[in-house]
N, C-alpha and C positions, 0 to 999 in steps of 0.2 A: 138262358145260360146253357153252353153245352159244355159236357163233362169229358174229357179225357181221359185214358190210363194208358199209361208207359210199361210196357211187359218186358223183361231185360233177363236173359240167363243168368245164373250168378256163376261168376269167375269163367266163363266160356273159353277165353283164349288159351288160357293155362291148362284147361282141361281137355283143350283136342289134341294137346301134345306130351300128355302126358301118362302113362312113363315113354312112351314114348309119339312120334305122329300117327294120327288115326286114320284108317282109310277118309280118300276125299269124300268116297261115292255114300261110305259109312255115315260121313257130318249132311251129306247133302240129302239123304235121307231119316235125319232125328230132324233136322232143321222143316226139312216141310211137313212133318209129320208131327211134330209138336204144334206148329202155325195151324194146321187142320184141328188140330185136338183143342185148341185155345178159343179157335173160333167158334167152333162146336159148343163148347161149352158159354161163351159171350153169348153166344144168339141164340142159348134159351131164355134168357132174358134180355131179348131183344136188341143187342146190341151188336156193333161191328167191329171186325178187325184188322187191319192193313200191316201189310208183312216189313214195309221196312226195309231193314240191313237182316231180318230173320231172326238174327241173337238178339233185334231190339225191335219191338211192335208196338204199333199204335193203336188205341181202340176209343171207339164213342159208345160211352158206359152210360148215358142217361138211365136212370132206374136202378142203376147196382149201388148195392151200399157195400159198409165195411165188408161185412161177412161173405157175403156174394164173393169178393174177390179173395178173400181167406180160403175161402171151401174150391175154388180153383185151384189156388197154390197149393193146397195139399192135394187133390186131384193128380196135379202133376207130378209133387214129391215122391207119391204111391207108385209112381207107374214109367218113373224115367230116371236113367241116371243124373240126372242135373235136376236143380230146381229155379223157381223164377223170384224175381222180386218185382215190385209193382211201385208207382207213382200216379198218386191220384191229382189230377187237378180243375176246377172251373171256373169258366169266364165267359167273357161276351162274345169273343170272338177264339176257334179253334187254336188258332196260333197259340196266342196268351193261354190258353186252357192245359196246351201239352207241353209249354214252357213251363208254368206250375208244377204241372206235375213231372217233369225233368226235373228239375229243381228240388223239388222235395225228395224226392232218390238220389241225385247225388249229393243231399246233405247228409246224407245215411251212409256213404261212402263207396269208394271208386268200384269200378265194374268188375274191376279183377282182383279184388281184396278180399283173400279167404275172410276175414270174418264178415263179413257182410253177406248173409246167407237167407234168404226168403224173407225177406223187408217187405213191408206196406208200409207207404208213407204216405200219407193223407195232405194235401194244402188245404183239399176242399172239396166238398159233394154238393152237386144240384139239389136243392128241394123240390119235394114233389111239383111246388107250385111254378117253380122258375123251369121247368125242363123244356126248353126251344132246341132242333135241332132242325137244321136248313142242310140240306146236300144237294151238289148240280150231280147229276150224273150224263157226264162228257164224252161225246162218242167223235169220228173224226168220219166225215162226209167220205161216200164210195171208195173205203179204201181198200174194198177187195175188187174194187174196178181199175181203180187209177194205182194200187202198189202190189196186195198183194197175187193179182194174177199175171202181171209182168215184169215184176221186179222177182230182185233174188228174195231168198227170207231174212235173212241180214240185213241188206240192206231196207227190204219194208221195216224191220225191226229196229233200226237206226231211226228211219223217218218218223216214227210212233214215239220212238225216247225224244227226239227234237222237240214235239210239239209240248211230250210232256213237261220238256226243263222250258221250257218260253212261258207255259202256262203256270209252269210252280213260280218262275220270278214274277209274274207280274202279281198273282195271287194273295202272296206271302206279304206282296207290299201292303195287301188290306183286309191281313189275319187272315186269308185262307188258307187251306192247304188242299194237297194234289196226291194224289195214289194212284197207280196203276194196278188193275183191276183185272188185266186177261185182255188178248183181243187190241184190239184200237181202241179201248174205251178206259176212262178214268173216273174216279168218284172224290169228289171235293165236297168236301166239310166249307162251309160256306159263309156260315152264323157270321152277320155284321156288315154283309154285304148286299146290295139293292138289286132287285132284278138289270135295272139298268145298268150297271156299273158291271155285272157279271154278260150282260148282251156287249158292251164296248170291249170287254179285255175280248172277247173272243173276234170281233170284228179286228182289234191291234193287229193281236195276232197272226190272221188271214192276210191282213197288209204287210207284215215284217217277213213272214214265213212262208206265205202263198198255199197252209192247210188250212182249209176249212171247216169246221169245228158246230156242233150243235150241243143245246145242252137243255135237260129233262131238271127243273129245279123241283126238288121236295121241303112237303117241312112236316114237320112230328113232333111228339115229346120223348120221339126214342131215335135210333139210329136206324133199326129194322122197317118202321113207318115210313122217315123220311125218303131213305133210299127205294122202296117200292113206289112211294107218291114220284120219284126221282125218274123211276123206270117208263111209269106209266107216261110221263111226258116228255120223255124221250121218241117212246112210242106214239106219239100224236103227232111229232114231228116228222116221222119218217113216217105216218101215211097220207101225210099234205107233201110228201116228196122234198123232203128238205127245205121247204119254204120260208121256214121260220127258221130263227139264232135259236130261241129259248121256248120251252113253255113252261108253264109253273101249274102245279096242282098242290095242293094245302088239306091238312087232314088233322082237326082239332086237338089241339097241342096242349091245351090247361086240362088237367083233373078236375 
């Protein structure tokens, strides 16, 4: 089972305009500065965070319980003008995990409904004994060869977002999901999916789009495991020179 949580500003839209609009540069830096601060605090208990739309975040909370994510939300209450509300949810595969837990915050009410103010909504927590957490972590073959030392930065930053939406649709179709991460590279939540099946979508890929694509698979019982296990096979691959689609490395996942 991997666990989700949906991190959501409360009332955001209404509040960057009001009383009246706020600097852009002002929103553009609470916005990465709270996502830093979020994550910070997820990944002392081992977990990750993916930024999203910024006003709405995703994270793989394997290991946090209620409280964990309570003693966040007031972290942040103490310390910014805005506060969060959260959705927890889990399942077999990441999709279904963070549809849960959407689901369970907006049955608590809309995103921009003054009273709906520092919500946790709970669908559902991993048990200690269920926590499986699989990530590829996706890097995209020589692209400081072939984009970015010849291309403009635009447009290499165009060709990085393409691979990205080819990869989130094929992904999606089998409970994955896709984040971009920095760089040419992306980290996908994977839970539900076969080595094999994650070597073919990126072969698709390469045939529809002409990127070629590598990918570092992990697994854990937490998010910060996985995606190190995710790193290291990434790194196996680029020093057999790209030889390989995938590697996979596993790091015992039951308590």
């Amino acid at each position: 089972m991997i666990q989700m949580t949906l991190i959501q500003i409360d009332n955001y839209g209404p509040w960057t305009v009001t009383p009246r609009p706020r600097n852009e540069s002002d929103l553009q830096i609470l916005q990465s500065e709270l996502f830093a601060d979020v994550q910070r605090q997820f990944a002392m208990k081992k977990g990750l965070v993916f930024f999203t739309r910024f006003d709405n975040m995703l994270a793989i909370t394997n290991g946090l319980d209620t409280e964990d994510h309570l003693r966040i939300q007031r972290s942040i209450r103490n310390r910014y003008p805005i506060t969060i509300s959260m959705g927890v949810g889990a399942a077999e595969t990441p999709h279904e995990a963070q549809k849960l837990a959407t689901i369970a915050l907006q049955n608590k009410g809309g995103a921009q409904q003054k009273e709906r103010k520092e919500i946790l909504a709970v669908d559902s927590l991993a048990e200690n004994s269920e926590n499986y957490v699989q990530v590829a972590h996706v890097d995209i073959n020589s692209v400081t060869e072939t984009l970015t030392d010849i291309e403009s930065a635009f447009d290499t930053s165009f060709m990085v977002n393409k691979a990205q939406h080819y990869l989130m649709s094929k992904l999606i179709k089998k409970g994955g999901l896709v984040f971009f991460i920095g760089g040419d590279n992306f980290m996908c939540p994977c839970n539900g999916m076969s080595a094999e099946e994650i070597e073919e979508t990126l072969k698709e890929l390469y045939d529809e789009i002409g990127i070629g694509l590598k990918a570092g698979i992990g697994k854990g019982n937490n998010a910060e495991d996985a995606a190190y296990m995710a790193d290291i096979g990434l790194e196996n691959i680029r020093e057999c020179n790209n030889e390989k689609w995938i590697d996979i490395v596993e790091k015992e996942y039951k308590d």
